[in-house]
N, C-alpha and C positions, 0 to 999 in steps of 0.2 A: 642830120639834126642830133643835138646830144640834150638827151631829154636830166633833170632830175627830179630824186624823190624827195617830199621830206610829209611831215604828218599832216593832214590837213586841220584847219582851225575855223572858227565861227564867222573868221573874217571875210573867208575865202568862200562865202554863200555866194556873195552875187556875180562873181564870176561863174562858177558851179554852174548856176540858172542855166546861164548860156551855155554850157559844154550838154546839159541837159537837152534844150532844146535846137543843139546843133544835130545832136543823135536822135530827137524824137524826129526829123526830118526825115531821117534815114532809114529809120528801122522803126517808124512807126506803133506804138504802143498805146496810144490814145490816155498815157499818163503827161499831164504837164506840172511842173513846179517851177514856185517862185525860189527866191531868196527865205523867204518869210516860212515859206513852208519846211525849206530844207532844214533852218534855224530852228526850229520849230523839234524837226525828225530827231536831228543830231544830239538834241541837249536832253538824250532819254537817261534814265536811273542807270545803264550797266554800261553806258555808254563813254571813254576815255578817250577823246580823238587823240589825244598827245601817243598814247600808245598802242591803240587800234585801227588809226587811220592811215593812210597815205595820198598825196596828192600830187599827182603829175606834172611838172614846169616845162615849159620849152621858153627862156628866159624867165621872163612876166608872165605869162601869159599861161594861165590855166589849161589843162587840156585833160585832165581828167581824175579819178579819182578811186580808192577801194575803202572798205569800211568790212570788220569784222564787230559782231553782237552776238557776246557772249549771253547766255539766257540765265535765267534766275534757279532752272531748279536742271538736273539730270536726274531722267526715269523712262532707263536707266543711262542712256546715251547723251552722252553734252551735244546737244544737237546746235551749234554755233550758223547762226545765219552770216552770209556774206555776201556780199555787192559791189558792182564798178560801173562804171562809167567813161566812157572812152571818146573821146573827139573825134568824127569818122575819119580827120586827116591824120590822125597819129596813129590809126588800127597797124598793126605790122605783126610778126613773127614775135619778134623781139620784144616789145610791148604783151605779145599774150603769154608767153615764156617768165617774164618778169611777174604779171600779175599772179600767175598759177606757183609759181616760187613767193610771193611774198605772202599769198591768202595760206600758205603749207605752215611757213615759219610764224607768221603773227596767232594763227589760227593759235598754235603748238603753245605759245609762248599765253597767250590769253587764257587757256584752257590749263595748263599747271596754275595761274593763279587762282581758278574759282573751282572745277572738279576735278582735279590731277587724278583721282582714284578712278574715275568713270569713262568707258569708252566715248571716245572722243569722232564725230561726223561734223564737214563741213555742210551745209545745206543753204543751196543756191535758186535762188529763182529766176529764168528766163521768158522772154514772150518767144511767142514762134517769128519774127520777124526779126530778132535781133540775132542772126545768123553768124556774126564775127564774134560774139559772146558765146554761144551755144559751141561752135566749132573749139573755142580756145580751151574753153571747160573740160570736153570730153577729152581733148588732146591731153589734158590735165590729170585725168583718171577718174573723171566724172561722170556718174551715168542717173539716166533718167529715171526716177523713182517714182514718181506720180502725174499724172497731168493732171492741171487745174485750170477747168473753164470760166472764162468771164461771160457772162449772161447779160444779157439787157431787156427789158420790158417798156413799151408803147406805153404812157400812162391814159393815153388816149384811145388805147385798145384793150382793156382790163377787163379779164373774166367775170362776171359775178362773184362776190366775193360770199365767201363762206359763212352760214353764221358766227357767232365769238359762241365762248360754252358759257352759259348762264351762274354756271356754280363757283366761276373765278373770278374775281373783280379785274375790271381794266380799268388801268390809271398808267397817265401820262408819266414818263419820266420827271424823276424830281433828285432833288440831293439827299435827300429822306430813305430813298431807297438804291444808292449807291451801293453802300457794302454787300446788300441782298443783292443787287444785281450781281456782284463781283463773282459770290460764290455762290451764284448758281451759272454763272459762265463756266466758274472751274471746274463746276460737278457736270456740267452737259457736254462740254469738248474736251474731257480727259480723253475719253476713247479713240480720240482723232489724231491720224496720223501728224507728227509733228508740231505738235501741241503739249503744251506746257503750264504750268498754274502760273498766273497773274497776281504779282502780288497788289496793295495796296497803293504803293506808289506807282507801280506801272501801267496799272487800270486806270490810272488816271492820266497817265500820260498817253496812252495809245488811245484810248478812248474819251470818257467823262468830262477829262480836263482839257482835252486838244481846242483848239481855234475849230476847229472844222466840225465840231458834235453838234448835232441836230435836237437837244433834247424835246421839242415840240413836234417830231418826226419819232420817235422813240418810245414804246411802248411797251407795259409789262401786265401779265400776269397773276393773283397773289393766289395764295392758296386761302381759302375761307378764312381761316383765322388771319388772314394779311402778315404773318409773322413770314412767310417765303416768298421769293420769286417762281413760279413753276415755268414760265415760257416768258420769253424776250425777244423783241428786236432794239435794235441798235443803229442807229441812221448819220450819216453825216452829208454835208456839199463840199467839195471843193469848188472855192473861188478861183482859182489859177486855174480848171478846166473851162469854167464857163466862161470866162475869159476869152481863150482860146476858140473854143468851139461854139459858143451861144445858145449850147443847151444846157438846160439847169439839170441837173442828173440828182437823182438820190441817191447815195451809194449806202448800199443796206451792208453795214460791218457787220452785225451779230443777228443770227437767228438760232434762237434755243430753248429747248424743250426738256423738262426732266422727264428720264425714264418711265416713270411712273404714270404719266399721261402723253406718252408715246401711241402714237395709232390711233388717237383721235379724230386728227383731222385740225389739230390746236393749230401748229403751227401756220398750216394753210390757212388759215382766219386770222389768224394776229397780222400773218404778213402782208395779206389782202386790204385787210380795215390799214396797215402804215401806207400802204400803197396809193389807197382812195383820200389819205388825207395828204399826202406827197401832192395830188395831182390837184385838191384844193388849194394848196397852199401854192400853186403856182410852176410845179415843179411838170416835165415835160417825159420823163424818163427816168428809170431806177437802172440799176448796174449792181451785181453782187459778183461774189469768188464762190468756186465751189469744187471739193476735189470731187472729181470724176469716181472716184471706189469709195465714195462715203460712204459707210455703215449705217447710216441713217435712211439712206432713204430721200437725201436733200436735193438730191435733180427732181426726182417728182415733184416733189415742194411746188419748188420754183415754177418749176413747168406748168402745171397747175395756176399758179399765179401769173400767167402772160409771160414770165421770162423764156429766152429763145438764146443758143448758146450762138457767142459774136467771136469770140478770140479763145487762145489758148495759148497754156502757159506752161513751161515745164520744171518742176520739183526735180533740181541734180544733187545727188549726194556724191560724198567720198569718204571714208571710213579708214579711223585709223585704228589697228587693236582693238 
């Protein structure tokens, strides 16, 4: 077969879909997207398919895809995330050879346009299942920098949940309290490995603004004077899983706590009370990410809260200068 390349484009979602879930058959990851979702992903603030992307042809016919995202700030490393997608009938030698040369060159070529002055890291995420991915990477000069567990919690089997602190008001997410939310994300996950400040457009595209945001799932914190956020969760559903699977999941994006009222017990009670109302509103199951050497403290969390770790994922870097 003589495969080509050329950039991929918005048009080329709903083929995508299906190279998506030709591979979720194979290497299982219990992530599914649509067309709508992909469209969704791709059309982010840093994101230029024309010259960041590539997509795979064997004639017509889609077969797969890479995407490099360049990040908004280096501190101090341009930590560039990167991603593909492969048809299990196109996996070969040559195809993972190809991918690992194009993620080198694009990576190089996207990182002189935004930090040329700042050490430059690809940074890859893998599931444990998607073993012709993980194999190609390392062959690539990629190695394993963090493991990140995906947890799930029974909403049908929930701890008692903790009291909330009296001295904080809790209120529902609103558009009122956006920007507070924003920056008190950026002051709670600075310390986190591979993490980056969010700007104002792009907190709205990963989060706030997306199709998928829960805001009636979504709870915040204030500090007495209501002028701060002190702790947050963050909730969204994907449609195109319960689809699939026919369970309604909440997948809790953000949990955060400032410093300052760290070791309370805060968190465990904001995330307990989003929990019990998830499981009012219908929902059957929550699902969160979490690195394994958080600084925080956030496996307990969780743990605490009925989550039980289901899957793992692995954080590959490559480092160039």
């Amino acid at each position: 077969m003589e495969l080509t390349w050329r950039p991929l484009s918005l048009d080329d979602t709903e083929q995508l879909a299906g190279v998506f879930a030709a591979a979720e058959a194979v290497d299982p990851t219990c992530e599914h997207y649509s067309a709508e979702d992909l469209r969704e992903d791709f059309d982010a603030p840093t994101i230029d398919l024309a010259d960041s992307s590539t997509a795979i042809w064997d004639g017509e016919k889609l077969v797969g895809y890479a995407l490099v995202r360049p990040r908004e700030a280096a501190n101090p490393a341009h930590m560039i995330r990167i991603e593909a997608v492969v048809h299990p009938g196109y996996r070969d030698d040559t195809v993972g050879a190809h991918l690992v040369d194009w993620f080198e060159r694009t990576g190089k070529l996207v990182h002189a346009r935004t930090f040329p002055d700042a050490p430059l890291e690809l940074h890859a995420h893998a599931h444990e299942s998607q073993r012709w991915y993980l194999e190609v990477m390392e062959k690539g000069g990629f190695h394993t920098a963090r493991t990140f567990l995906e947890m799930r919690a029974d909403l049908a089997k929930l701890p008692p949940a903790q009291p909330l602190p009296e001295e904080f008001p809790l209120v529902g997410f609103e558009q009122k309290y956006d920007e507070l939310t924003r920056v008190a994300r950026n002051d709670t996950f600075g310390d986190h490995w591979g993490s980056t400040e969010l700007s104002p457009e792009m907190w709205r595209h990963l989060v706030t603004g997306s199709k998928d945001f829960r805001p009636d799932l979504s709870f915040l914190l204030l500090s007495p004077s209501r002028d701060e956020v002190v702790a947050f969760v963050t909730s969204e559903f994907f449609k195109s899983d319960a689809e699939v699977t026919g369970i309604r999941d909440c997948f809790v994006d953000y949990v955060g706590t400032r410093a300052s009222v760290r070791g309370r017990g805060v968190a465990t009670a904001l995330l307990g009370h989003t929990l019990a109302k998830a499981k009012e509103a219908g929902f059957q199951r929550s699902s969160l990410s979490v690195d394994l050497e958080n600084v925080n403290g956030a496996l307990g969390i969780y743990e605490r809260c009925g989550y039980v770790v289901a899957e793992r994922w692995s954080g590959l870097v490559r480092a160039f200068g």
